[in-house]
C-alpha positions as CSV (number, residue, x, y, z in Angstrom):
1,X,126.7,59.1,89.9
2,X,126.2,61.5,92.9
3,X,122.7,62.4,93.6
4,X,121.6,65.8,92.5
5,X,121.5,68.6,95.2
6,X,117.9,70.0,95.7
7,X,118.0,74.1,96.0
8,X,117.9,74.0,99.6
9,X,120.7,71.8,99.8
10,X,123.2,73.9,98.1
11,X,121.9,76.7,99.9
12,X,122.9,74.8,103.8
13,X,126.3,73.8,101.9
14,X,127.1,77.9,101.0
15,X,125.6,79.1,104.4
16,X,127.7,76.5,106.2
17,X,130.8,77.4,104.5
18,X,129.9,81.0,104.8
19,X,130.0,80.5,109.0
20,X,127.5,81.3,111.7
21,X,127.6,84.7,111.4
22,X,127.2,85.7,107.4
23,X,125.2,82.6,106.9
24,X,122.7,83.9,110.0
25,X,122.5,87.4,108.2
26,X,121.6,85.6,104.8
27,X,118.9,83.7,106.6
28,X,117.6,87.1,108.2
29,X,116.4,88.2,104.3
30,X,114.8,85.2,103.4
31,X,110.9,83.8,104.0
32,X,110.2,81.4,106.7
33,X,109.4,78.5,104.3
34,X,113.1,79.3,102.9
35,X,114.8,79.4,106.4
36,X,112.5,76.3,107.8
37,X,114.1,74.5,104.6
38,X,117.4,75.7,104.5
39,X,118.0,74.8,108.5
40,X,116.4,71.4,108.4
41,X,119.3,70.7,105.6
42,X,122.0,72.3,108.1
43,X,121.1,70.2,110.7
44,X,121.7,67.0,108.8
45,X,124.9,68.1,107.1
46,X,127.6,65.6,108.9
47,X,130.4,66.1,106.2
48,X,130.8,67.4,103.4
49,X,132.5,65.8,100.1
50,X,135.2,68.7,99.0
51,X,133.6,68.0,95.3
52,X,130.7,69.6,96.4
53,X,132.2,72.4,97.4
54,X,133.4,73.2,94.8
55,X,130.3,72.2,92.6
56,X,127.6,74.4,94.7
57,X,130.6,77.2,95.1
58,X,131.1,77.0,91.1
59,X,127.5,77.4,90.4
60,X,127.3,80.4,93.2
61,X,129.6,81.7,91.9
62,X,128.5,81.8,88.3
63,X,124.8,82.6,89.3
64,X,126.5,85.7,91.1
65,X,128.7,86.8,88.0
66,X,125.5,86.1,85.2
67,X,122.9,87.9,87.2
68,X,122.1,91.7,86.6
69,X,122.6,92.1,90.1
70,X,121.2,91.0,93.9
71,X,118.1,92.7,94.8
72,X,119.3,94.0,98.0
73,X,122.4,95.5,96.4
74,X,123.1,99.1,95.0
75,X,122.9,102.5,96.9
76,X,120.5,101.7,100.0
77,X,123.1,98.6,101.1
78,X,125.6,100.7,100.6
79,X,124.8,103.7,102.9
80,X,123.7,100.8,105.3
81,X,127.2,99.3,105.0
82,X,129.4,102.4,105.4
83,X,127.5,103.7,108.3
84,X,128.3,100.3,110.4
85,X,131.9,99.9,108.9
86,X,133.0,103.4,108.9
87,X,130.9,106.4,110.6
88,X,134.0,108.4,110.4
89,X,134.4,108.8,106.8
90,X,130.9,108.0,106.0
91,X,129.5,111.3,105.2
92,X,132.2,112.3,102.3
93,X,132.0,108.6,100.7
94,X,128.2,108.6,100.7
95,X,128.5,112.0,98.8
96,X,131.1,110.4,96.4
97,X,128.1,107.2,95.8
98,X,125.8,109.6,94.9
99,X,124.2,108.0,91.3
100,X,126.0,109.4,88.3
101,X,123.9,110.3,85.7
102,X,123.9,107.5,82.6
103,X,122.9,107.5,79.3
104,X,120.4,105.0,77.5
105,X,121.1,103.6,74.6
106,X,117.8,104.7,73.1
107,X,118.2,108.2,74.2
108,X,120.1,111.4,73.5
109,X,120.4,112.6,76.8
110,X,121.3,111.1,80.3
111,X,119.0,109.9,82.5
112,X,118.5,110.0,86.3
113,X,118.1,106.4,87.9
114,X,115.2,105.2,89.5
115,X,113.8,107.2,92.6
116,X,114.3,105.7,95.9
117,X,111.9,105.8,99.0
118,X,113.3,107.1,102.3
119,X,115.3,104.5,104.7
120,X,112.0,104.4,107.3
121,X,109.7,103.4,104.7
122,X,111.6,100.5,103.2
123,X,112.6,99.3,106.6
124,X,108.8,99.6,108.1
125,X,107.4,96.9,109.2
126,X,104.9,94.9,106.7
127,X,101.9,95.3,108.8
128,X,102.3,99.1,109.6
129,X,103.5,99.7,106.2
130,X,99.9,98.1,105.1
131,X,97.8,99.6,107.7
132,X,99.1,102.9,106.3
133,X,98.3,102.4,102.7
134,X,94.7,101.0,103.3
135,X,93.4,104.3,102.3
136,X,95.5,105.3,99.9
137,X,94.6,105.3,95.9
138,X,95.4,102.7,94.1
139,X,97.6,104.6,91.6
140,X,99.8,106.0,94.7
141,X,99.7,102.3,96.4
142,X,101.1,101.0,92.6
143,X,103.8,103.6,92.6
144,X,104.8,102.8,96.2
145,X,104.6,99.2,96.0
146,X,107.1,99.3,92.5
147,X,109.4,100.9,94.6
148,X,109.6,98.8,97.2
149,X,111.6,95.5,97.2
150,X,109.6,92.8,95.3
151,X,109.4,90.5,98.9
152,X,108.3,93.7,101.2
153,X,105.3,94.9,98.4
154,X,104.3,90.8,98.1
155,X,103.7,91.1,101.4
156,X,101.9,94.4,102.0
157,X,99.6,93.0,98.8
158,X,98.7,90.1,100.4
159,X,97.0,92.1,103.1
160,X,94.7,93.6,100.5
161,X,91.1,92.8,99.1
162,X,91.6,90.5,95.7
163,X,89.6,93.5,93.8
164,X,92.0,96.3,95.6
165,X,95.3,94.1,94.3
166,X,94.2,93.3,90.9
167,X,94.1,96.8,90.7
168,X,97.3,97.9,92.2
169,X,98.9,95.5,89.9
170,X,97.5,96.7,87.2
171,X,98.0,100.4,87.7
172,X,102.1,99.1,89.0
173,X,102.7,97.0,85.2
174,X,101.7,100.1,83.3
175,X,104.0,102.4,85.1
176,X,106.7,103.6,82.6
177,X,108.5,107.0,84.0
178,X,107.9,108.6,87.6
179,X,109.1,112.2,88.0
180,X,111.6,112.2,90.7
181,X,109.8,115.1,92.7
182,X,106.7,112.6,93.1
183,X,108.5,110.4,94.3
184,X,110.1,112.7,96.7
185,X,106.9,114.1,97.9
186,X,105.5,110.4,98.5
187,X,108.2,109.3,100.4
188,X,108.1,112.6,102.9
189,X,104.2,112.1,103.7
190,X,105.0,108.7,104.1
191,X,107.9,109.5,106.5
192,X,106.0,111.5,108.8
193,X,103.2,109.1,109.0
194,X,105.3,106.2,110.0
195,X,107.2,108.0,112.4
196,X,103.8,109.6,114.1
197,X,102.4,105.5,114.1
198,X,105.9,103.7,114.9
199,X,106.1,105.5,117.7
200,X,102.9,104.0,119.5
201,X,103.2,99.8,120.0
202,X,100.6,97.9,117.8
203,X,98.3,96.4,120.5
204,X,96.6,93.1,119.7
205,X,93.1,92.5,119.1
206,X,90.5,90.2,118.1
207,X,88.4,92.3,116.0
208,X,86.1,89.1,115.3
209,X,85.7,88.4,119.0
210,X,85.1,92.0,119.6
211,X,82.2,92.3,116.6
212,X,80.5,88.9,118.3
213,X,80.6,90.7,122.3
214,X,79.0,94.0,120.8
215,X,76.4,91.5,118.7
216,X,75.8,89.9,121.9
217,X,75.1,93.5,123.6
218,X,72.3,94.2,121.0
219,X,70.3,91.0,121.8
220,X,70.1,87.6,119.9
221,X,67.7,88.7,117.6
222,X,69.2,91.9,116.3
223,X,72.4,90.0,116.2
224,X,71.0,87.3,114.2
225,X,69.5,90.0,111.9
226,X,72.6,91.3,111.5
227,X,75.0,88.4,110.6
228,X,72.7,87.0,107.8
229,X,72.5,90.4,106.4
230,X,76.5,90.0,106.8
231,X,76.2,86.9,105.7
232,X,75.0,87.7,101.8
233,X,78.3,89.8,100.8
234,X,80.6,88.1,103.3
235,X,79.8,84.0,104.1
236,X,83.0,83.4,105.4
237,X,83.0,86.1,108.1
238,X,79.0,85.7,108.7
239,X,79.4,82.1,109.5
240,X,82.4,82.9,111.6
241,X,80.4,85.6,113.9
242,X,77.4,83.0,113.7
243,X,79.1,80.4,115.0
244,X,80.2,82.2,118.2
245,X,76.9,83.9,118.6
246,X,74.2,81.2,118.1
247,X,76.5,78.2,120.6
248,X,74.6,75.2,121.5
249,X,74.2,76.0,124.8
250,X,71.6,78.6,124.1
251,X,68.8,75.8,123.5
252,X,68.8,75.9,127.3
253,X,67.1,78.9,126.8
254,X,63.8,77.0,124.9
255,X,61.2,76.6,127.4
256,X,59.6,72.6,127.6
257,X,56.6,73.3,124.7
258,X,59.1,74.8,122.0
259,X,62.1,71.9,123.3
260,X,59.1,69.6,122.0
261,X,59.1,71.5,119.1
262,X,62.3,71.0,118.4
263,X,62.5,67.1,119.3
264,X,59.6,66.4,116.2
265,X,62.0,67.8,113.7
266,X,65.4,66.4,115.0
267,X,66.3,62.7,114.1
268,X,67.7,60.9,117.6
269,X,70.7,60.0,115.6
270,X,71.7,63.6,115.7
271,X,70.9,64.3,118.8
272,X,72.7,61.6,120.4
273,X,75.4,63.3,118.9
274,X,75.2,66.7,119.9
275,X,74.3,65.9,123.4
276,X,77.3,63.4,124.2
277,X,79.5,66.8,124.8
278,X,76.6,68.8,126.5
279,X,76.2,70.0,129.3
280,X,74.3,67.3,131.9
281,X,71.4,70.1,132.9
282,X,71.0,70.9,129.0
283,X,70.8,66.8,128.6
284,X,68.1,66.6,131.3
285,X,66.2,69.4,129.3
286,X,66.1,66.8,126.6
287,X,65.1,63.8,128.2
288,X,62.2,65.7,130.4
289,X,60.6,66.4,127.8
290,X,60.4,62.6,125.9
291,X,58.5,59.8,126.7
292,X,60.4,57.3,129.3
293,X,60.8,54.9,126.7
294,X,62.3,57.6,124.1
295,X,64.6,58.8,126.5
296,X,66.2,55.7,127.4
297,X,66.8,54.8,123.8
298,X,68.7,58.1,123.5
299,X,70.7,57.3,126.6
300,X,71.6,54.0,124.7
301,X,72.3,55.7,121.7
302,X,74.7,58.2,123.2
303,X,76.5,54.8,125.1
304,X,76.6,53.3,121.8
305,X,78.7,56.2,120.5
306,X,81.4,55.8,122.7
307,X,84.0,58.7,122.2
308,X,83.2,59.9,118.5
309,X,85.2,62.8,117.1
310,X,84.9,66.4,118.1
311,X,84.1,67.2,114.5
312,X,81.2,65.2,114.5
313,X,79.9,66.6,117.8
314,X,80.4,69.6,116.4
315,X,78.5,69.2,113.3
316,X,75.3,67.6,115.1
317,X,75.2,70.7,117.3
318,X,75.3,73.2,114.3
319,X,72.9,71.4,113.0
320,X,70.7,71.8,115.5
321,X,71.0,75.4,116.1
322,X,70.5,76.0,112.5
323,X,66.9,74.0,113.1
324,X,66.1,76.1,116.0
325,X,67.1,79.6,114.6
326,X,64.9,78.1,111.5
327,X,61.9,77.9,113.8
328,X,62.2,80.9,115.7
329,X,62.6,82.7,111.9
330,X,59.0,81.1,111.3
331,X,57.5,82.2,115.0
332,X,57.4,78.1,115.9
333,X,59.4,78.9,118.6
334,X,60.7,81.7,120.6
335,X,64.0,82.1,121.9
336,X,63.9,84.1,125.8
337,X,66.5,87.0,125.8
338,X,68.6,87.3,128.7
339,X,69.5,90.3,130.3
340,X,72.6,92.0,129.2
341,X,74.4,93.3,132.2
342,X,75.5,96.9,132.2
């Protein structure tokens, strides 16, 4: 009994027998976890047995002929299609594909389909298309986003807060009817703001990085005051900015009474550890101020470590910070400031 062909399977067997050009069009609509898939299966395909051709083609075929129809399909693929194929005639067959009106089968009267946004907003990128909505209201962002194809608005949602989406959903599942006119007027704003925004490149930046340099500018102790105020409505990003801020390297800062300090309330396991990464004048800093004989049993220590993971190092050295910042909180210790140039 032949094996059972996994999803992705059947999908390298169609693309192959589609050829390089449809099947690399296909790929350009899909998500990367579909396309990493989908290749890895090309690239193994050898030969194929003619019965599965005709098994995966069979079942294409009748997916194709039992589905209400592809989701890239109807009016917009058309325009898109008759403007590559044939610019010359394009004009009077678009006007000809213009949506008749229909009738439902619960109504007396005809209906107008579904509203469509303009080309530039359901060809904008993700990221702009986001960037541009942040500051919308949710009941436009629902209406927009139930326009939009169902893989384009799952990825503008996912840029969005968890209490901003719930909310967009919400408002988008109890949409019924849209006048076409709001729709209309939507999809203009939106036109002119994408082509006033498309026109500049998006520029990278690291707006974390950026937050810990103008930290850094205020002073350590403002900046510390200021992440664990962070901190209470946003631990992820306060630990984050903490993290870059508070780096082991400023204990080199402690002068020798408050390093003291610090040695009576740090075991020499954990220091062994931080220090087998740190920096030979901030290990001296250590040692100076320990007895001889305590020094050398945290030089042994550190030897008996060997090469112990970064993770660990990494740990013991939070640690201490944490332990210091503790101390200065309490006025045990004080930190010096350094000068901030400019």
């Amino acid at each position: 009994m032949a094996e059972e062909l996994t999803g992705a399977q059947k999908a390298a067997i169609v693309l192959t027998l589609l050829g390089e050009q449809a099947g690399a069009e296909v790929l350009k609509h899909l998500q990367d976890e579909e396309v990493r898939a989908i290749t890895m299966e090309i690239a193994q395909i050898k030969m194929i047995d003619p019965s599965r051709h005709e098994q995966v083609l069979g079942e294409f075929h009748d997916l194709i002929r039992g589905s209400r129809g592809l989701e890239l399909a109807g009016p917009h693929l058309a325009k898109k299609m008759l403007a590559l194929a044939r610019p010359d005639v394009a004009d009077k067959l678009l006007h000809e594909l213009e949506p008749r009106r229909v009738r439902d089968a619960d109504e007396d009267g005809p209906i107008a389909p579904p509203p469509e946004l303009p080309d530039i907003v359901l060809e904008a990128p993700s990221r702009r298309l986001a960037m541009l909505l942040s500051e919308e209201p949710p009941q436009t962002v629902a209406l927009i986003m139930a326009l939009l194809p169902p893989r384009k608005a799952a990825r503008v949602m996912k840029t969005m807060e968890t209490e901003r989406r719930l909310e967009v959903t919400r408002r988008m599942a109890a949409i019924q009817e849209v006048q076409p006119e709001v729709v209309k007027r939507i999809g203009r704003v939106l036109e002119e703001s994408l082509k006033a925004i498309c026109e500049e490149p998006l520029v990278p930046l690291d707006g974390v990085q950026a937050a810990s340099d103008t930290l850094q500018g205020l002073g350590r102790a403002v900046g510390q005051e200021i992440v664990d105020e962070l901190s209470e409505d946003y631990p992820e990003l306060g630990k984050q900015l903490r993290d870059m801020l508070f780096t082991f390297d400023m204990i080199g800062l402690l002068n020798d009474r408050d390093t003291q300090e610090v040695l009576k309330q740090v075991d020499r396991s954990t220091l062994a550890l931080a220090l087998k990464a740190a920096e030979p004048d901030l290990q001296i800093q250590f040692y100076r101020n320990m007895s001889e004989r305590a020094s050398q049993m945290l030089k042994e220590e550190m030897e008996f470590l060997g090469a112990p993971k970064v993770s660990e190092i990494e740990l013991a050295q939070r640690q201490i910070i944490e332990l210091v910042l503790k101390l200065e909180k309490e006025g045990a210790i004080s930190i010096e400031e350094q000068a901030v140039a400019g």
